[in-house]
N, C-alpha and C positions, 0 to 999 in steps of 0.2 A: 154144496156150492161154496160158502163160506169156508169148510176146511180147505177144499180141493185150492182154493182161490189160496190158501197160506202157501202154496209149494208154487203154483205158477205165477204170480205176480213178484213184481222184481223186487224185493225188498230188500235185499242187497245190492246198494249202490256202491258198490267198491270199497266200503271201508267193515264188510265180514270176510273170515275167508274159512272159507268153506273144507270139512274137517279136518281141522285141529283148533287149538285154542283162538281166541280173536283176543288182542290183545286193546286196555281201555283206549278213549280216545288220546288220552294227556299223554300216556304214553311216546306218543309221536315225535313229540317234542322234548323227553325228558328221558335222554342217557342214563343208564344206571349210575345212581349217584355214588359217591365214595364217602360220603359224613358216615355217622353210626347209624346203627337198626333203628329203627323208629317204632318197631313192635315187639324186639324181641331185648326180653333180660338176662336171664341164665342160658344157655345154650348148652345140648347135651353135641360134642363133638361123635365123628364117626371116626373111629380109629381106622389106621390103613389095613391092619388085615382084614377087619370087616368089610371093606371097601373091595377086598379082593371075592370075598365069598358072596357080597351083590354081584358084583360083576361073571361069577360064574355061572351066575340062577337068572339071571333078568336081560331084559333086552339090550339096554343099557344104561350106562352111570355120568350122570353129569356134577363135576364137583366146581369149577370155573365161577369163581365168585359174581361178574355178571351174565352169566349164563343162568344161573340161580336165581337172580332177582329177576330177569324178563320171565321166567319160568313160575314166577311164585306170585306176579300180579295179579290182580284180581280188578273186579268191578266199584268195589267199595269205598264209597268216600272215604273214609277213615285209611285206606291203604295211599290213596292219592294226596294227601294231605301231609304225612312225611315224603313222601317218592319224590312230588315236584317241589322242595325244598333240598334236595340233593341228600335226603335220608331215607335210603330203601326199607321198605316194612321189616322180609324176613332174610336176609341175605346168606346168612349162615344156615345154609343147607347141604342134602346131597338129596339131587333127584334123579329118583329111579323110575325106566320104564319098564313095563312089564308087557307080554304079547299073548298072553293067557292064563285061566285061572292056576295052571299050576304054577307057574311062575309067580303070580301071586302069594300064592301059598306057602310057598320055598321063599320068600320076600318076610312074609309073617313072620315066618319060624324063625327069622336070623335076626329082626328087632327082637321077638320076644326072648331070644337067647342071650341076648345082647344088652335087653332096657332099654331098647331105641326107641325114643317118640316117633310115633309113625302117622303121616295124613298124607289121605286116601287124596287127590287131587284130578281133574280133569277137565272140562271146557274154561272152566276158572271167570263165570261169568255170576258167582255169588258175590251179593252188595253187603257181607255182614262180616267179611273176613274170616269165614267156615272154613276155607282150605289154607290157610296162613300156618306154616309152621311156627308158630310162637315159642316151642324149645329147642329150635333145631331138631337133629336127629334124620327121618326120612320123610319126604316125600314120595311116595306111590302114584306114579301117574299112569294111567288107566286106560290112557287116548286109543292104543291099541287095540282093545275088545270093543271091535266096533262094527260088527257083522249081524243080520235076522240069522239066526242059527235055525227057525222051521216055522212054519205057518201052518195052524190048523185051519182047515177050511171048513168047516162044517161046525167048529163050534166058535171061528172066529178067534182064535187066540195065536198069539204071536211071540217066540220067543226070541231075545233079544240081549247081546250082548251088553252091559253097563258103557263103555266108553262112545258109543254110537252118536254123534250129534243130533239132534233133530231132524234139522231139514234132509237130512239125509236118509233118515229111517224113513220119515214119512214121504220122501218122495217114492222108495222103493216099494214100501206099505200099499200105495194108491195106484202106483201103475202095474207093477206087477200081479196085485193080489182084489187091487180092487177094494179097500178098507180105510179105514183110520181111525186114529186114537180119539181124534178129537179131542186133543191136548196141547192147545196152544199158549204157555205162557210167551211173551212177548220178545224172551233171549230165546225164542225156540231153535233159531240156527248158532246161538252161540255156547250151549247150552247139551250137556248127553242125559243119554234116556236116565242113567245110574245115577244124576245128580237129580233131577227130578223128584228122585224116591229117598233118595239120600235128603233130601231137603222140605221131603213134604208140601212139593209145591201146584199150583194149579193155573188151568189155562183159561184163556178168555171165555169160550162156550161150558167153561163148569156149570152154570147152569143146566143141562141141557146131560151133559156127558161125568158130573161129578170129578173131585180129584185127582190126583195121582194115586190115590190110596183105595181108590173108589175104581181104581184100574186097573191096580196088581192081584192079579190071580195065582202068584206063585214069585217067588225066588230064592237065588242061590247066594248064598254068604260065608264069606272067609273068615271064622271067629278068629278070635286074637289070640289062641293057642297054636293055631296054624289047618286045623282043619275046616273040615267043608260041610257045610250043613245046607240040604232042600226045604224047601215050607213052601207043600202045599202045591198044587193045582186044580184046584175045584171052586164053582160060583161061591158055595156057605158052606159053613160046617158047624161041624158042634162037636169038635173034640178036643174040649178044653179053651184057654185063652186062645184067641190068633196072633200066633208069633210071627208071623208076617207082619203085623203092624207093630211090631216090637224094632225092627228092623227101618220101618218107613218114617222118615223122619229123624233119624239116630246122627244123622250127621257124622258116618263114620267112627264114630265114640264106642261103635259096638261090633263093629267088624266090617270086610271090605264087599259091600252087593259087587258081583261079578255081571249075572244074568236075572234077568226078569223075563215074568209070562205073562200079558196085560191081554186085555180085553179089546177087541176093537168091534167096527160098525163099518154096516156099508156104507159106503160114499154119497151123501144124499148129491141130488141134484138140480133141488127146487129148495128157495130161499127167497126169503122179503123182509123188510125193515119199516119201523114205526119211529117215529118221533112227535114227543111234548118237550111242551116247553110249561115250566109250574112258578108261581110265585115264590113262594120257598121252598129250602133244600126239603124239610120235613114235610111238606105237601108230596113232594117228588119218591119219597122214604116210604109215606103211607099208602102211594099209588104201586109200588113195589110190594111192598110186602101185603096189601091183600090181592095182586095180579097171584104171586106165588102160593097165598093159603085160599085159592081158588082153585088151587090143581093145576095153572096154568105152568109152563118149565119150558118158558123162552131160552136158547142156545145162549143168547145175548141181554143182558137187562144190565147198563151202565148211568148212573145219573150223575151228573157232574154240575158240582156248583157253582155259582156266579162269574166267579172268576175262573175257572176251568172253561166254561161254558163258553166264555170270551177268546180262551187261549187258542183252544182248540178245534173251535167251529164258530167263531167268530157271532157269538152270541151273547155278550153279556149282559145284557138284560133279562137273562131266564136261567132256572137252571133246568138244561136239558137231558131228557132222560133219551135214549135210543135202546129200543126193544127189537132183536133182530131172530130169525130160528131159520133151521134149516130141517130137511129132512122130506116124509111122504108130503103130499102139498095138502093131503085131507088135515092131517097133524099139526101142521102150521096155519093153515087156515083157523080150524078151532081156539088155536091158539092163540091169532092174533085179533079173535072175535072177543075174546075175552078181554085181551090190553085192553083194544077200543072201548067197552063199555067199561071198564077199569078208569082209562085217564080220559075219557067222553066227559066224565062228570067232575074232575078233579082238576085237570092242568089248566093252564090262562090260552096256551096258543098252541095249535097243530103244524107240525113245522112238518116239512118235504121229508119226507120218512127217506124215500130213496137218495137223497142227494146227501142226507148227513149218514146215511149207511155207508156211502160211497167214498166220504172224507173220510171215515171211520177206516175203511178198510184198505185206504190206502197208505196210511199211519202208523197200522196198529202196534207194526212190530219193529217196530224202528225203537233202539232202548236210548237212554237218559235223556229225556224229554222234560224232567222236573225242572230245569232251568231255563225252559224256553220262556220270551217272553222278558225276559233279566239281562241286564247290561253285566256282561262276568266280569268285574275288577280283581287284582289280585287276591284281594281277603273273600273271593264271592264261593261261598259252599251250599251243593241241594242235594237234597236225598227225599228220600221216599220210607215212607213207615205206614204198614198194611197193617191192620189189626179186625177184628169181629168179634163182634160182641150182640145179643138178644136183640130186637126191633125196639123193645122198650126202653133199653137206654143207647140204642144209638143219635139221635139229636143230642142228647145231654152229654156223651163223649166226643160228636162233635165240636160242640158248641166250646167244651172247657179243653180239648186237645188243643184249637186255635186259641182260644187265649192264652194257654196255658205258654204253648212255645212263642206266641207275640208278643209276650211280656218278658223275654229273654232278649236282654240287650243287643245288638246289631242284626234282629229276623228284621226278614223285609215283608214277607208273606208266608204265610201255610192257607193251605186252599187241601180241597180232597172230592174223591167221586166213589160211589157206591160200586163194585167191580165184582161181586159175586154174591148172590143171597139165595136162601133157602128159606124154609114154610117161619124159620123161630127165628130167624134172626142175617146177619149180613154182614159184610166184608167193608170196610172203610179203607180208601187209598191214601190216606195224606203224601202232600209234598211240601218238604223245609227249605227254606231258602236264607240264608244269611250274608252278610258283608259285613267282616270285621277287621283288626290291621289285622296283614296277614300271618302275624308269629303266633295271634289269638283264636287262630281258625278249629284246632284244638278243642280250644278251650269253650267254645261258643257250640260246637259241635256234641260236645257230649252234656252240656243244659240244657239245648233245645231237645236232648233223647230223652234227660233226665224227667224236664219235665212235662213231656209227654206221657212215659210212663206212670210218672206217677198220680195222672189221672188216670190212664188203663188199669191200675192194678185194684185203685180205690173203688172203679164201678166192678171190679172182678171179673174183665173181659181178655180174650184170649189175646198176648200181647203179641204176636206174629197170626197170621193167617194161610200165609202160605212161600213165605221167604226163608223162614225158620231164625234161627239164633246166632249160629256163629260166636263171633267174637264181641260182636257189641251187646248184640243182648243177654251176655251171660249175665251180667248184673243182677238185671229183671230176672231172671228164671225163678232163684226160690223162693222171691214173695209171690211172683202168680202161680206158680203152681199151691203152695203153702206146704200143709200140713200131707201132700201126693209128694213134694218133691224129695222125700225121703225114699221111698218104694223106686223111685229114677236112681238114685244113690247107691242101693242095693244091688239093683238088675247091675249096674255098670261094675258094682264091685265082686260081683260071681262072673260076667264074662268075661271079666278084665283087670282081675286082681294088683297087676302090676302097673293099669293106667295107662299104656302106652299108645292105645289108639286116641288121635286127636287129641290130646291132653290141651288142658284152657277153652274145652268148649262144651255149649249147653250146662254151664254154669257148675259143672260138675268138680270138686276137687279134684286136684294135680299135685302125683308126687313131684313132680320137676320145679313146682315154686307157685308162686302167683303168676298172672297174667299180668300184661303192661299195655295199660289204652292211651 
């Protein structure tokens, strides 16, 4: 009921559009600018015969200096922060469209022949600047493989092209076939199946249905020499590492996913919703994590704090938790006999379970919300920083994440909500918020990351959850990984000796230079 309820309730109010990229909202109001790049430093050019041999193998070639920049926007504060000062992030490009994996392919071979940086791009609704060409060279835009290429019905699995938007897969998914992913991150309509896995990322009912990673049973990928490599279609195996998760999460850095085979469920039909409300966030933390190391695996388990709690369901005086599932009704039932005697004994007040489901779900998927509540003046910037880290030290990274970016001159607020947990540990949503002048915005933007992270890295918690890294957090990557981020260094340097996919991202050295934040 809850999936089914993502594709039929209108959650496009006129400002998605429905397959192809959705462009941000600042956007509307800000012409491609003509100052200089604002993300990129060296730039590798496309010479014109190259230009001819794209143009014989791909869909087609866009080289139009603001045709490049509407085409290279993205979701990311960091990209809106030069763009509405009239300095476009990546402007020096050439993007290419592609309408299948050989085309792909025949794409590969002619940067890798060439030294051409190459990023993989498509819905372009990533917040970390992962599809930003920061050295020039190619853009790959994907938008074209966007078809279920077969449905197994009997073992439920679904093959599916990389460029596909969401709501469009899963509308086909549920009526045609009767299924779903049950993979709802919140850009789900702005947003294709290929970035998902490209970016390691996960939907609201993970609880309940696990990641993206927890949903690929097979795919197809274009290594950075030009050929084509399968991994896999089977539940488990044991034949050696799984090089399917070698792939999920790569950010393009390792070659181009084409197609994926994911796993889906039947349609449940029957669905209910619980709400407390707890005196503190860490009461609210500890009524989660022993709901979950009970065996319970609510669809939904969100706790949102004081100030969230206020923003978004007009409650702040508590922070509320809303526990929601869906599925056979014996399932759910069980399941939510267990909440009850869970937060029976723990919360301050039992709030209308159906009515803040109902806010809930008619919200949920509506994206940049982190501002809401905020008078936007010129200098005004919010973003959002997901992270997870063990049950034992999530209070304590809450607790010093907000001080941490409060004590960075011109924040207004960081507030956060629990949005994904498992048996060890849980997922932290923070949202940043600042007002500085605005030529400072910048500048204020990468201390309040700074020093966010650098509480994440100290308690040694995973500094993304399920957003991934892109171009901001390259930074962070090889103090959290540490003494692992060598063996990422390796993989990248046997599949990709020459550097050319995605180069400047997932913290990885770049023959083309350094990166520019």
């Amino acid at each position: 009921m809850i999936s089914r309820q993502t594709v039929t309730h209108p959650f496009n109010r006129g400002d998605y559009v429905v397959g192809a990229p959705t462009p941000p909202r600042w956007a509307a109001a800000c012409p491609p600018g003509t100052g200089p790049a604002s993300l990129q430093a060296a730039v590798v050019e496309v010479a014109a015969g190259v230009l001819t041999e794209l143009r014989s193998v791909a869909a087609a070639v866009h080289t139009d200096r603001d045709e490049v920049i509407r085409r290279t926007r993205d979701w990311w504060a960091g990209t809106s922060i030069g763009e509405t000062d009239g300095e476009p992030a990546t402007p020096d490009a050439v993007i290419v469209e592609v309408a299948d994996e050989e085309q792909v392919a025949a794409v590969v071979r002619i940067c890798r022949a060439h030294g051409l940086p190459l990023t993989v791009s498509a819905g372009r609704s990533n917040v970390l600047g992962a599809a930003l060409p920061v050295f020039g060279g190619v853009v790959l835009d994907v938008c074209r493989l966007n078809r279920i290429v077969s449905f197994d019905a009997e073992s439920m699995i679904v093959e599916v092209q990389a460029g596909m938007f969401g709501d469009l897969f899963e509308k086909e998914l549920q009526e045609e076939h009767g299924v779903t992913t049950g993979h709802w991150p919140s850009a789900f309509a702005i947003s294709t199946v290929g970035g998902w896995a490209a970016c390691r990322g996960a939907g609201q009912l993970s609880t309940r249905y696990g990641k993206i990673e927890d949903m690929v049973v097979g795919l197809d990928v274009v290594l950075p020499d030009g050929t084509t490599a399968s991994y896999g279609t089977y539940p488990r195996a044991a034949v050696g590492p799984d090089l399917r998760q070698l792939f999920i999460g790569s950010e393009g850095t390792l070659g181009v996913i084409t197609r994926l085979r994911l796993r889906t469920h039947r349609l449940p039909e029957y669905a209910r919703g619980l709400a407390y409300g707890f005196g503190t966030f860490a009461a609210g933390l500890d009524a989660c994590r022993e709901i979950l190391q009970r065996g319970a695996t609510p669809a939904v388990l969100r706790l949102y704090d004081g100030h969230e709690s206020g923003t978004h369901f007009a409650e702040p005086g508590t922070n509320l938790l809303l526990i929601a599932d869906e599925g056979d009704p014996a399932l759910v039932e069980a399941t939510m006999a267990v909440v009850e005697e869970v937060c029976g004994g723990r919360a301050t007040t039992k709030l209308d379970g159906a009515a803040v489901l109902a806010r809930w779900l008619d919200e949920r998927m509506i994206v940049g919300k982190s501002g809401d509540g905020f008078a936007k003046g010129p200098g005004f910037v919010a973003d959002t920083c997901e992270i997870a880290a063990p049950w034992s030290a999530l209070q304590a990274i809450y607790d010093e994440v907000v001080a941490a970016v409060e004590a960075v001159p011109g924040t207004l607020r960081v507030s956060a909500h629990q949005s994904h947990a498992y048996t060890d540990g849980a997922c932290l949503y923070f949202s940043l918020r600042g007002e500085v002048d605005r030529p400072r915005r910048r500048e204020w933007y990468r201390a309040a990351w700074d020093a966010a992270n650098e509480v994440l890295i100290r308690h040694g918690a995973a500094i993304s959850h399920h957003h991934g890294v892109g171009l901001l957090r390259s930074p962070y990557v090889e103090p959290a990984l540490g003494s692992g981020f060598g063996t990422l260094v390796a993989v990248k340097q046997a599949l990709d000796p020459a550097g050319i996919m995605n180069p400047g991202k997932l913290g990885l050295p770049s023959p083309f230079g350094a990166v520019r934040d």
